[in-house]
N, C-alpha and C positions, 0 to 999 in steps of 0.2 A: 646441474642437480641442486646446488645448492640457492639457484635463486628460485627454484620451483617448493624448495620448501619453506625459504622464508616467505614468499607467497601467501602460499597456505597458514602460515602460521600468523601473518598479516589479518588473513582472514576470522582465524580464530581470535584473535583479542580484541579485530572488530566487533564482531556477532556478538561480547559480553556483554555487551551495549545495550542490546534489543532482549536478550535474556534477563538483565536486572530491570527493562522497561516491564517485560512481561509478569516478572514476580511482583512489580511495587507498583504497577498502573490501577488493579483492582482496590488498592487501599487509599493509594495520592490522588488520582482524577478525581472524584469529586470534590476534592478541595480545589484544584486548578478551574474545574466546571465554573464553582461559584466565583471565582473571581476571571472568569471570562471575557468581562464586561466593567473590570473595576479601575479606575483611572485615579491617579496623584492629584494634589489640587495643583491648580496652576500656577506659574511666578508672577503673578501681574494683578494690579490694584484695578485693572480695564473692565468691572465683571460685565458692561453694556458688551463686549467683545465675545464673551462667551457663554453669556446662556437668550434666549429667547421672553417675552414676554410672561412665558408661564414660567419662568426659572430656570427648564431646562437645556444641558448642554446642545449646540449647536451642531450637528453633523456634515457630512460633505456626501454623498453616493455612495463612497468605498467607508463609508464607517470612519474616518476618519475627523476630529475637528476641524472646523472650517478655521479658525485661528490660528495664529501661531506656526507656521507653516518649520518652525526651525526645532520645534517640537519642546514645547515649552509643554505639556502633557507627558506624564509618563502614560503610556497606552500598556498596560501589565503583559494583557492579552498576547501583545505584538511586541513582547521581550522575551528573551532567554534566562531564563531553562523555563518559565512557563509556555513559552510560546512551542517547546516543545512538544506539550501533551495533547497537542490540537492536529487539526485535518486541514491544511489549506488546498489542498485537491478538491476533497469529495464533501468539504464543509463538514462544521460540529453534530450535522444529527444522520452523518451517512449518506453513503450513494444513493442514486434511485432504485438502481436493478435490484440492490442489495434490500432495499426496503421492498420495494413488492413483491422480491423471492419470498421474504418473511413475512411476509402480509401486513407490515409496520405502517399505519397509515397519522401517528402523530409524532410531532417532531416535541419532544420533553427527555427529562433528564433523561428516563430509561432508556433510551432511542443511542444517545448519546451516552450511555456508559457501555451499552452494548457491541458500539462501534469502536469505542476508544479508549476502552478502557480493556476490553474483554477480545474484541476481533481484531483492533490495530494499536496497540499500545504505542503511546508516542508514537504516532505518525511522523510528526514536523522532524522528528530525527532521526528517522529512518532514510527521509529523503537527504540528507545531508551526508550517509554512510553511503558517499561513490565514488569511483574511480576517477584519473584525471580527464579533462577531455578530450578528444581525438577521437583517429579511426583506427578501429582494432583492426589489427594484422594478425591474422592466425599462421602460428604456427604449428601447430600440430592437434587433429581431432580425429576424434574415432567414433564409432557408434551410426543409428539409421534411425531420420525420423520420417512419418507421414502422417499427411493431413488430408482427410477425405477418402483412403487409400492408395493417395501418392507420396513418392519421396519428396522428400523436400532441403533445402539447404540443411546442414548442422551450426550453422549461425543460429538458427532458432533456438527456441527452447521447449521441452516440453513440458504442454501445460492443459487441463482438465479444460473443457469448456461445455458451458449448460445451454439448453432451450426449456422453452418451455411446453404445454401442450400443443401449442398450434404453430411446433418448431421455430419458433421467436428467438433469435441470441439473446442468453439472458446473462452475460459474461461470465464468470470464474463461480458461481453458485445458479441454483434451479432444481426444475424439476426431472429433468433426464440430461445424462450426460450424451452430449453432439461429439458423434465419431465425424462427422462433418467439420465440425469446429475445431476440435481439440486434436493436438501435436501428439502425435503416440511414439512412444518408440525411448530412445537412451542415445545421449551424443554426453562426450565429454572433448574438451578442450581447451588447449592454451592459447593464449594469445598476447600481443603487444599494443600495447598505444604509448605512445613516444617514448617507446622504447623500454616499458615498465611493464613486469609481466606478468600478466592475470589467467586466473584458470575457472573454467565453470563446470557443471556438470548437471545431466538434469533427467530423471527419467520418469514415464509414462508408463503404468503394463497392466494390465487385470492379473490379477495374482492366483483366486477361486472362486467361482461363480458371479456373481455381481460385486465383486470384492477387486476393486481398484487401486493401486499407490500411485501418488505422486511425490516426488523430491524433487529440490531444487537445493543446489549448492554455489558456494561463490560466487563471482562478480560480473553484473549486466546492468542494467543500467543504476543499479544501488547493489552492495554488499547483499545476498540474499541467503537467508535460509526455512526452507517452506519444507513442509511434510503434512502429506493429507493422508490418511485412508478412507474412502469413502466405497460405504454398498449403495448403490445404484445403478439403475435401470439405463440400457442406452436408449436413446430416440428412436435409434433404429430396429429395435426390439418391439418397443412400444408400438411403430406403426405397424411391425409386419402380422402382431397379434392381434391390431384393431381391423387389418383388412378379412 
């Protein structure tokens, strides 16, 4: 008992983490934005090494300087705590899916504070809030999930998932929510990885009419805490009023 609640209580003074991201992302990311791209000058009298004919610094493919290899730059961008406010998954101006759900078709600040400041506040250290690595051993789970209208493992988790008009997966946002796609149902459970003991919990349900929750709690592949309510239409609504 008592290591199920320090657990949990592990969990809560994780998650202040992503909560004071959430309160101070709207007002700091744009300051982190503009210096996305701001670099230290360098230690070295060599400037033939590090700018180009027209003056400018030198690059490599990954953004990076082609000099200095021992990191004689400070690269701001690709440090800590700024390198937190950034996306290295789905990059500084957003997913794709996520852009053409939205109909986003340029990539500038707005794109980019909408993503990062407003949808995933600090990214860079959300990924960083995970458990250790290993294979989880369950110990103890309850709850039913299905996908498609099958059961399915309670290792899953449940989670909304979208298409769009011409049933397209359009991942975790769209235009009709996919009973096809998406995990319905409630599983909670504990588990072990080398010997440390983590607990999740996660449920799916239409509550009234096109009135849908989603929750997610605790630990999967990063400390999680998610809450949606969303009205929306399922797929499978949609087609059987179109036939």
């Amino acid at each position: 008992m008592i290591q199920k609640i320090l657990s949990i209580m592990k969990w809560v003074v994780v998650m202040t983490l992503p909560l004071i991201a959430l309160l101070t992302a709207p007002i700091l990311y744009p300051i982190a934005y503009m210096l996305r791209n701001y670099k230290s000058r360098p230690d070295t009298e060599d400037d033939d090494m590090l700018f180009d004919s027209n003056g400018d610094v030198l690059f490599n493919d990954e953004g990076g300087v082609l000099f200095d290899e021992d990191g004689g730059w400070l690269v701001w961008a690709d440090k800590k705590p700024l390198w937190w406010w950034f996306d290295d998954e789905d990059g500084l101006y957003g997913a794709e899916y996520w852009k053409v759900a939205k109909g986003i078709t340029r990539d500038n600040f707005w794109t980019s504070y909408r993503w990062l400041a407003l949808r995933n506040p600090m990214w860079n250290m959300h990924t960083e809030l995970v458990p250790i690595e290993g294979e989880e051993v369950h110990v103890s789970e309850s709850g039913s999930l299905t996908r498609d209208g099958k059961p399915i493992a309670l290792s899953n988790v449940a989670v909304m998932m979208y298409v769009d008009r011409d049933g397209k997966w359009s991942h975790n946002i769209g235009e009709y929510l996919s009973l096809k796609y998406s995990t319905i149902g409630t599983v909670f459970l504990w588990f072990k990885i080398k010997n440390k003991l983590y607990w999740r919990y996660s449920t799916v349900r239409k509550l009234v009419g096109r009135l849908y929750l989603e929750l997610q709690l605790g630990v999967g592949y990063r400390y999680t805490f998610r809450f949606k309510l969303k009205t929306v239409k399922t797929y499978e609504d949609f087609v059987k009023g179109s036939i």
